[in-house]
VMD Tcl script that builds the backbone (N, CA, C; Angstrom):
set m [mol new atoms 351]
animate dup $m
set s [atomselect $m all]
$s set {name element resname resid chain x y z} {
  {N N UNK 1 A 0.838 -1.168 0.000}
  {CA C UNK 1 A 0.000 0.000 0.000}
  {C C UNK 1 A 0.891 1.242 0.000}
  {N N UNK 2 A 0.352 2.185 -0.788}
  {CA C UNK 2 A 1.401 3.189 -1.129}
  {C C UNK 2 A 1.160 4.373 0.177}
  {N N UNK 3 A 2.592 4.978 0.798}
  {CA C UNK 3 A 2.013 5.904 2.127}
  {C C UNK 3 A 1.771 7.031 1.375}
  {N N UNK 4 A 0.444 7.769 1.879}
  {CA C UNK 4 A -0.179 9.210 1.832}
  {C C UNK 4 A 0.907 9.760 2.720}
  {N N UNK 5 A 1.987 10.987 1.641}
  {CA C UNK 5 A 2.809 11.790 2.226}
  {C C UNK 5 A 1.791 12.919 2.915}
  {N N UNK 6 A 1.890 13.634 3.824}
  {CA C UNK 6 A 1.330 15.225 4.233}
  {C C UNK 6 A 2.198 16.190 4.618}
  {N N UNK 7 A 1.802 17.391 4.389}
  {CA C UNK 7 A 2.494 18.297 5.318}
  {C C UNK 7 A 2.217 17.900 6.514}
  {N N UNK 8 A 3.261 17.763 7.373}
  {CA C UNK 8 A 3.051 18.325 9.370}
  {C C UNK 8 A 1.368 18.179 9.282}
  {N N UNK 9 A 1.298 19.558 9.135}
  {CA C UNK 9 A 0.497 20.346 9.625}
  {C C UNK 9 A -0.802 19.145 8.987}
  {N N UNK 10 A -1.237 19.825 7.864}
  {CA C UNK 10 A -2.095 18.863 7.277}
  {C C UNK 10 A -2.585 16.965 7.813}
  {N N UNK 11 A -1.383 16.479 8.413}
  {CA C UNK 11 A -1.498 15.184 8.329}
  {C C UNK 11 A -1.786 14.718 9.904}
  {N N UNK 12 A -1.561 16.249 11.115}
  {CA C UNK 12 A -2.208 16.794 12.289}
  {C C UNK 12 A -3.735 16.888 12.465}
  {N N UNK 13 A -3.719 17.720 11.183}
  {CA C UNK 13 A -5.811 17.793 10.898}
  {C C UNK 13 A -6.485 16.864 10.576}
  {N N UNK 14 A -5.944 15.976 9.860}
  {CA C UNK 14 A -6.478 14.667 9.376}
  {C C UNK 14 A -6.878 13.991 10.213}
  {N N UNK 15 A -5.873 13.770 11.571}
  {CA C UNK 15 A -5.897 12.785 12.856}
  {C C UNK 15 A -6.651 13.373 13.766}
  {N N UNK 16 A -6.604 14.733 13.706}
  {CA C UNK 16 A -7.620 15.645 14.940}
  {C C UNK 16 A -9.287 15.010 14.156}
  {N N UNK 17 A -8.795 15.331 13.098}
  {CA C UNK 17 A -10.479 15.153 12.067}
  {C C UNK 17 A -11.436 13.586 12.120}
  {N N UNK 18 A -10.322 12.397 12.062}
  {CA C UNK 18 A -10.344 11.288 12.717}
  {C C UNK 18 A -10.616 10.805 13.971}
  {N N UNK 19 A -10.096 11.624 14.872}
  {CA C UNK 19 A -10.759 11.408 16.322}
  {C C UNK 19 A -11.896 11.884 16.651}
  {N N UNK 20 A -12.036 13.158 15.944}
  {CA C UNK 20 A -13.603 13.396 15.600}
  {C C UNK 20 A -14.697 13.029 15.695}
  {N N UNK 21 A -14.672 11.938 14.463}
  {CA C UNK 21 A -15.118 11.544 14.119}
  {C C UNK 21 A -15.274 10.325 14.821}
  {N N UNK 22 A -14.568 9.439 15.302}
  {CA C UNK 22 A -14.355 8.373 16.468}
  {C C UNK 22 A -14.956 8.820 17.505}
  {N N UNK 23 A -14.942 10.416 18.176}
  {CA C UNK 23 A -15.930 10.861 19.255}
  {C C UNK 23 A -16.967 10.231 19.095}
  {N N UNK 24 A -17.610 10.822 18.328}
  {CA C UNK 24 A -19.046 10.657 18.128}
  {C C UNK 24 A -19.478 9.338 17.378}
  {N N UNK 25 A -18.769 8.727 16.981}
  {CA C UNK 25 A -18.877 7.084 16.357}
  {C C UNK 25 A -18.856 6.393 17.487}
  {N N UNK 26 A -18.173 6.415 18.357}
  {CA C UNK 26 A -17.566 5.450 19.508}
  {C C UNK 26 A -18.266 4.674 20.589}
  {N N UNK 27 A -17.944 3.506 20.898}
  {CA C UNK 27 A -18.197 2.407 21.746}
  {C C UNK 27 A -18.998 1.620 20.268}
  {N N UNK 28 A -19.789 0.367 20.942}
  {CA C UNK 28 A -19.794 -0.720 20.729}
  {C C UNK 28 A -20.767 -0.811 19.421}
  {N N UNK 29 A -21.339 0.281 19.668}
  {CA C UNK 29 A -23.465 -0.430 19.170}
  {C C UNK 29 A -23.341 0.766 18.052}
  {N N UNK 30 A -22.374 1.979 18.127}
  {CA C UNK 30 A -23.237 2.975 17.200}
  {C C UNK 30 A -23.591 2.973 15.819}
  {N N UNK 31 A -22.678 2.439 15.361}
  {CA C UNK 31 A -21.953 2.044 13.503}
  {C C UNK 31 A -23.154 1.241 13.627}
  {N N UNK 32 A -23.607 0.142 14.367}
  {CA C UNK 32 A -24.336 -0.964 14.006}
  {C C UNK 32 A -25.986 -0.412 14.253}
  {N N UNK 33 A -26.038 0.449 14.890}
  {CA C UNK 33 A -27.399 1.059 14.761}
  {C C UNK 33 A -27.386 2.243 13.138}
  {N N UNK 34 A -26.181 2.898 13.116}
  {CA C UNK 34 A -26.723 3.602 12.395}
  {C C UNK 34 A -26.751 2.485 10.944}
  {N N UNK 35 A -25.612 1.409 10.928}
  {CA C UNK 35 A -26.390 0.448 9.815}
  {C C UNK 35 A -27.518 -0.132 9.403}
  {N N UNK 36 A -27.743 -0.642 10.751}
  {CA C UNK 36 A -29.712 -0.515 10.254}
  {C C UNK 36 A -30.553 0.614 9.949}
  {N N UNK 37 A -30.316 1.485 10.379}
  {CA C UNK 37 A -31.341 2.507 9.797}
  {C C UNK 37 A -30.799 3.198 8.731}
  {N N UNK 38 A -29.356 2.921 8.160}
  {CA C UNK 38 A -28.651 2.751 6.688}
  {C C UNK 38 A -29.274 1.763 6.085}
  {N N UNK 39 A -29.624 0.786 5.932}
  {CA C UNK 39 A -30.751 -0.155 5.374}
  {C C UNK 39 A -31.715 -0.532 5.409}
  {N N UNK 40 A -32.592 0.516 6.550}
  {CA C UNK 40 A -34.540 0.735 6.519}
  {C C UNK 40 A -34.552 2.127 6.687}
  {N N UNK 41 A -35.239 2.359 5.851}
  {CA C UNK 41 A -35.914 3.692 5.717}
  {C C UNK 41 A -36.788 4.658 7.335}
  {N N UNK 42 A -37.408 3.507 7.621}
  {CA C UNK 42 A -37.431 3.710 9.055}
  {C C UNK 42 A -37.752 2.672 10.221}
  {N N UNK 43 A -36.939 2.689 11.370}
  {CA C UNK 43 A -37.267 1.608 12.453}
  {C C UNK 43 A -37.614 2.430 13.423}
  {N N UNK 44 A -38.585 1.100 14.020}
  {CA C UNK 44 A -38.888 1.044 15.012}
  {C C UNK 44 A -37.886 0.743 16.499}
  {N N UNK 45 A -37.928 1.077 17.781}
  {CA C UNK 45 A -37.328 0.650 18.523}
  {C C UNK 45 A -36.425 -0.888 18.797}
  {N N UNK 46 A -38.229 -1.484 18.441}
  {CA C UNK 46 A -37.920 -3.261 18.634}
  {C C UNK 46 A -37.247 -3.622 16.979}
  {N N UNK 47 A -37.632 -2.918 16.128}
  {CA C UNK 47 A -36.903 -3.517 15.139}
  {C C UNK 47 A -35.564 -3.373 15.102}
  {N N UNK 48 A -34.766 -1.947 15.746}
  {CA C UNK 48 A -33.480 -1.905 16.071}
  {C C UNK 48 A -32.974 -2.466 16.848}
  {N N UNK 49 A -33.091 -3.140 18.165}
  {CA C UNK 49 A -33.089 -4.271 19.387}
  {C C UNK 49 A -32.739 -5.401 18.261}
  {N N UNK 50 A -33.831 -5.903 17.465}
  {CA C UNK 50 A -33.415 -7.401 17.025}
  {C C UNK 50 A -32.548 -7.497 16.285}
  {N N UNK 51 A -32.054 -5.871 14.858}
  {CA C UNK 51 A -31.056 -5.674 14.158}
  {C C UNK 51 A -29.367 -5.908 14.614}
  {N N UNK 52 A -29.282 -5.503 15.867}
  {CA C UNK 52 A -28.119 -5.446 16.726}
  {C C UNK 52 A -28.140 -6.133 17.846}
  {N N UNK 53 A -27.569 -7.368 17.593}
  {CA C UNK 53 A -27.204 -8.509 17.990}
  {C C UNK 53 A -26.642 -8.091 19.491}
  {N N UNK 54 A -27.357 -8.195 20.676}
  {CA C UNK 54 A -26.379 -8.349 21.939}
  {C C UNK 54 A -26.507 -7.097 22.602}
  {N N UNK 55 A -27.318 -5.910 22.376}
  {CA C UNK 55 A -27.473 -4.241 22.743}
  {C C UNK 55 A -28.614 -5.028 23.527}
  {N N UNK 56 A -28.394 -4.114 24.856}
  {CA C UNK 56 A -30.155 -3.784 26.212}
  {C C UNK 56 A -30.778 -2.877 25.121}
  {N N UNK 57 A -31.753 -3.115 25.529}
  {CA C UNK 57 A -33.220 -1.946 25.833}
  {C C UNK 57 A -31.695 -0.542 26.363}
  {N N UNK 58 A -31.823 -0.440 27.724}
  {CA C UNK 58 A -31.278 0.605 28.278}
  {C C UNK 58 A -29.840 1.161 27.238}
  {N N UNK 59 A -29.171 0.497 26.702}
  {CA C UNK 59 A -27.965 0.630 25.821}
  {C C UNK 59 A -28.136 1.499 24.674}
  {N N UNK 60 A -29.459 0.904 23.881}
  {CA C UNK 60 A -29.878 1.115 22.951}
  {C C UNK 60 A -30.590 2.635 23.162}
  {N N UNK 61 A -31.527 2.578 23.764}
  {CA C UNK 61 A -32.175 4.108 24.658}
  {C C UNK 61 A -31.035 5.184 24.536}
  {N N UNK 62 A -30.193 4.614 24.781}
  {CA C UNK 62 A -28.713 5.847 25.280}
  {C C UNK 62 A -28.312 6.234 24.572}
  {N N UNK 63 A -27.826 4.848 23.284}
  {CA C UNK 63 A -26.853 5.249 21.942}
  {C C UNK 63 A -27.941 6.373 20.716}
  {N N UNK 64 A -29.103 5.569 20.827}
  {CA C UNK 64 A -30.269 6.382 19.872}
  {C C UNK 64 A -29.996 8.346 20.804}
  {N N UNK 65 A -30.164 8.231 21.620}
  {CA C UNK 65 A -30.314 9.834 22.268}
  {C C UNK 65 A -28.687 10.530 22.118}
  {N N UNK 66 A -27.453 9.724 22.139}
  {CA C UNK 66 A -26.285 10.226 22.043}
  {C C UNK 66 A -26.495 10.517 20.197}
  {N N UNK 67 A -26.834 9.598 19.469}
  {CA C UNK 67 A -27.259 9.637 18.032}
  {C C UNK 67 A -28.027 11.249 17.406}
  {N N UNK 68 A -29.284 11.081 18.500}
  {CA C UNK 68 A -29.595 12.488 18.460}
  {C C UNK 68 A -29.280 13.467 18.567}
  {N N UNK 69 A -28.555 13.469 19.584}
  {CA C UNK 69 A -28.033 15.123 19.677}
  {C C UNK 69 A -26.797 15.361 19.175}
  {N N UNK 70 A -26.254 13.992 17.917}
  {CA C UNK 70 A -25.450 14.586 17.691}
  {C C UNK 70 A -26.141 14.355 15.929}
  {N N UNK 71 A -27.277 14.882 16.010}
  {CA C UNK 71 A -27.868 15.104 14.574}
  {C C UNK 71 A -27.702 14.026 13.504}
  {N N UNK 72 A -27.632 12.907 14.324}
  {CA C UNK 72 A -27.540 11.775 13.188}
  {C C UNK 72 A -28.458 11.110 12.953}
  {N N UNK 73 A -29.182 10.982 13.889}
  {CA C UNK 73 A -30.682 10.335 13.839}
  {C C UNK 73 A -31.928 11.016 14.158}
  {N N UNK 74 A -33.015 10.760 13.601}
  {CA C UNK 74 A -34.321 11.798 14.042}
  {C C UNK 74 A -35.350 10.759 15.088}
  {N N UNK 75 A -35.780 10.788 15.993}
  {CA C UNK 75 A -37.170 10.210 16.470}
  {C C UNK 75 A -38.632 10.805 16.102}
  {N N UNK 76 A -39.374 10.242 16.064}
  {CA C UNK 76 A -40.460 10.540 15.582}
  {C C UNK 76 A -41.757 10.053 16.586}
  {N N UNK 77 A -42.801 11.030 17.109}
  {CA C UNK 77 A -43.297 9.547 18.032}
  {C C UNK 77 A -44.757 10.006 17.172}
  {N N UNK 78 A -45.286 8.835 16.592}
  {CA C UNK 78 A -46.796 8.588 15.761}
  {C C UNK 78 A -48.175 8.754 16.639}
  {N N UNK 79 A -48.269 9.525 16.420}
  {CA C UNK 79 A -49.678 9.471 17.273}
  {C C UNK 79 A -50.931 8.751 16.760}
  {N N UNK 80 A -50.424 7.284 17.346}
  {CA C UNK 80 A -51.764 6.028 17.115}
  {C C UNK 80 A -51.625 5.269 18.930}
  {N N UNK 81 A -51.906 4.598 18.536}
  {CA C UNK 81 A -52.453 3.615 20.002}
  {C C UNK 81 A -52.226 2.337 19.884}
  {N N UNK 82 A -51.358 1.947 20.678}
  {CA C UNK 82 A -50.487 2.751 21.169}
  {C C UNK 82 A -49.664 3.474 20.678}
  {N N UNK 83 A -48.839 4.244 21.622}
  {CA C UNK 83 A -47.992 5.371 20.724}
  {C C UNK 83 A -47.036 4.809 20.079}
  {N N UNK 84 A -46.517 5.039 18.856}
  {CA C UNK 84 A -45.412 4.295 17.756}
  {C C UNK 84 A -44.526 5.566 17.533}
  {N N UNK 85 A -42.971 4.841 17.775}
  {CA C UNK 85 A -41.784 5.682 17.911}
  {C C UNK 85 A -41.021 5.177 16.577}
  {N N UNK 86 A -40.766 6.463 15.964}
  {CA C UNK 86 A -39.798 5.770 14.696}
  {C C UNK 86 A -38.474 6.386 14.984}
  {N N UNK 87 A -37.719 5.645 14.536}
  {CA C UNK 87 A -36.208 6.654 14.032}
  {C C UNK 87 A -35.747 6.374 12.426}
  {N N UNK 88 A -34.940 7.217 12.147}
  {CA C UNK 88 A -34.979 7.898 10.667}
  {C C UNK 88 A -33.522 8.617 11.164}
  {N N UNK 89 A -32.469 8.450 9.619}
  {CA C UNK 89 A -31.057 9.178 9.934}
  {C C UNK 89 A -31.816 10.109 9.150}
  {N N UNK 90 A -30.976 11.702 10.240}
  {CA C UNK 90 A -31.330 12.393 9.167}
  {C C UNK 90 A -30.383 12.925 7.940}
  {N N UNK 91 A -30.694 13.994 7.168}
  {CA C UNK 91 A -30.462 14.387 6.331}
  {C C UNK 91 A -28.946 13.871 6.274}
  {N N UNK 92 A -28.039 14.790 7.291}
  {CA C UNK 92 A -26.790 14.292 8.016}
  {C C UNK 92 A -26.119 13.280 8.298}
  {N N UNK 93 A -27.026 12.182 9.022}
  {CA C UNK 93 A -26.752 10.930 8.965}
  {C C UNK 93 A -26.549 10.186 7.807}
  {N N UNK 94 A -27.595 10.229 6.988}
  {CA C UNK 94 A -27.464 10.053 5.481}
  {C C UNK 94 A -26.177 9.970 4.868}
  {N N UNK 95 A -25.132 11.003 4.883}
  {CA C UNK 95 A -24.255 11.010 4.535}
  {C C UNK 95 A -23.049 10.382 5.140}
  {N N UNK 96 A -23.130 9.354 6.031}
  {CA C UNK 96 A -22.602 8.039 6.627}
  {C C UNK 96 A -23.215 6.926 5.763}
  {N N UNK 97 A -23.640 6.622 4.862}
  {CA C UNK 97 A -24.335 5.481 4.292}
  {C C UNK 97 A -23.226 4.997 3.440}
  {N N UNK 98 A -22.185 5.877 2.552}
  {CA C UNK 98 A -21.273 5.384 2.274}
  {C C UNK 98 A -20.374 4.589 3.130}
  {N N UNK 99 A -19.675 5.347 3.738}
  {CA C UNK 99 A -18.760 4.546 4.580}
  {C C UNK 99 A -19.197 3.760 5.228}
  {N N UNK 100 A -20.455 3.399 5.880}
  {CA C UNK 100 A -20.781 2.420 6.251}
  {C C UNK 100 A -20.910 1.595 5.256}
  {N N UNK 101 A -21.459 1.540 3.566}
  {CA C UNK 101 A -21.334 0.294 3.329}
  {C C UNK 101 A -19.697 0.266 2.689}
  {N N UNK 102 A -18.883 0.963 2.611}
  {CA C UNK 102 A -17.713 0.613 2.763}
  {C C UNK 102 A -16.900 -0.049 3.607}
  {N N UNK 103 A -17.191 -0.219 5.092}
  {CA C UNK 103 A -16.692 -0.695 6.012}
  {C C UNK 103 A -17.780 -2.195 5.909}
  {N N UNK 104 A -19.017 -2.094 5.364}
  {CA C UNK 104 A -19.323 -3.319 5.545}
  {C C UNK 104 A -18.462 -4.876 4.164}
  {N N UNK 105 A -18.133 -3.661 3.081}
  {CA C UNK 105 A -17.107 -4.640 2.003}
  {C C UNK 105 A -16.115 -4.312 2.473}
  {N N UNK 106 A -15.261 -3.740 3.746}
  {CA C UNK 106 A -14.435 -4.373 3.905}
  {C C UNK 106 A -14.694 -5.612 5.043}
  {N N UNK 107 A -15.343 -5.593 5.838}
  {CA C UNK 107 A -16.168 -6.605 7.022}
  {C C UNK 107 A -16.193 -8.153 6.046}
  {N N UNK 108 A -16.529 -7.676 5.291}
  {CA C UNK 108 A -16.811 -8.936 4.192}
  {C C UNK 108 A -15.761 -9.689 3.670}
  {N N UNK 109 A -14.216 -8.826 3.250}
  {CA C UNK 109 A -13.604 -9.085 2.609}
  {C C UNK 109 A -12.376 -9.713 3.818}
  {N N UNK 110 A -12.626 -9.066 5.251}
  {CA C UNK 110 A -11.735 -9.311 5.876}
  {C C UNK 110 A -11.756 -10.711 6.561}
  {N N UNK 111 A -13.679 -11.329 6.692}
  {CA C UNK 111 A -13.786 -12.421 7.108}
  {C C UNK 111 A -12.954 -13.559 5.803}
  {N N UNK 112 A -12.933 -13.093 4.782}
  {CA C UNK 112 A -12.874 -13.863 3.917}
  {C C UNK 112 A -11.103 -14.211 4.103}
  {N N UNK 113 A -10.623 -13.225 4.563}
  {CA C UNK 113 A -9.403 -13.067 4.380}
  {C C UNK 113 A -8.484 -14.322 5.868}
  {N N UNK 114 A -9.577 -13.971 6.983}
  {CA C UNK 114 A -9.332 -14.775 8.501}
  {C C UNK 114 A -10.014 -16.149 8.337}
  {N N UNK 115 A -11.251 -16.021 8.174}
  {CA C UNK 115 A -11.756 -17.518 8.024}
  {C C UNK 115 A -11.553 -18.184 6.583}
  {N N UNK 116 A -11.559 -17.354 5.540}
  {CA C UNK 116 A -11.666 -18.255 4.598}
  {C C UNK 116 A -13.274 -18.382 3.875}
  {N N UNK 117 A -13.651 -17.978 3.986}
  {CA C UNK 117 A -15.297 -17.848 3.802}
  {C C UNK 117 A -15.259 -16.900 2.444}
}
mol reanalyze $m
mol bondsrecalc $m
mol representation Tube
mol addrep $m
């Protein structure tokens, strides 16, 4: 793989820009929530619970509201009966759909690479 030379400076911003971005990505569940709602238009609570393998109720509650306020995801609550809660990436979030399915061909390519699959 060929190395990306930078200036100093430049190759400083990149890594500040990277941790960034790791802020607000970070711990276990987030990538994998915002992948499901990268591949439904909109979920429900319980449909995000069964999407992500191994997340609480309480986990999930937390990561969706850390999601929110950092403008990546929208809630919605339906006024029927009972009350129905959606979430939806927004506009913002949206523009994670690449790299997420980039990280999912590499996910793909890397099992292939360890197991053999």
């Amino acid at each position: 793989m060929e190395e990306i030379k930078c200036p100093n400076n430049e190759n400083k911003m990149q890594i500040m820009a990277v941790q960034d971005a790791m802020d607000i990505l970070n711990g276990k569940w987030k990538i994998s929530i915002i992948a499901s709602l990268c591949h439904h238009n909109k979920r429900r609570f319980s449909d995000i619970l069964s999407d992500v393998n191994g997340i609480s109720n309480k986990m999930l509650s937390k990561e969706l509201k850390d999601l929110e306020i950092n403008k990546l995801a929208k809630r919605t609550v339906l006024d029927t009966h009972p009350i129905t809660v959606e979430y939806t990436l927004t506009e913002y979030g949206l523009s994670l759909q690449t790299i997420i399915s980039q990280l999912a061909n590499w996910g793909t390519e890397h099992r292939k690479v360890i197991i053999g699959e």
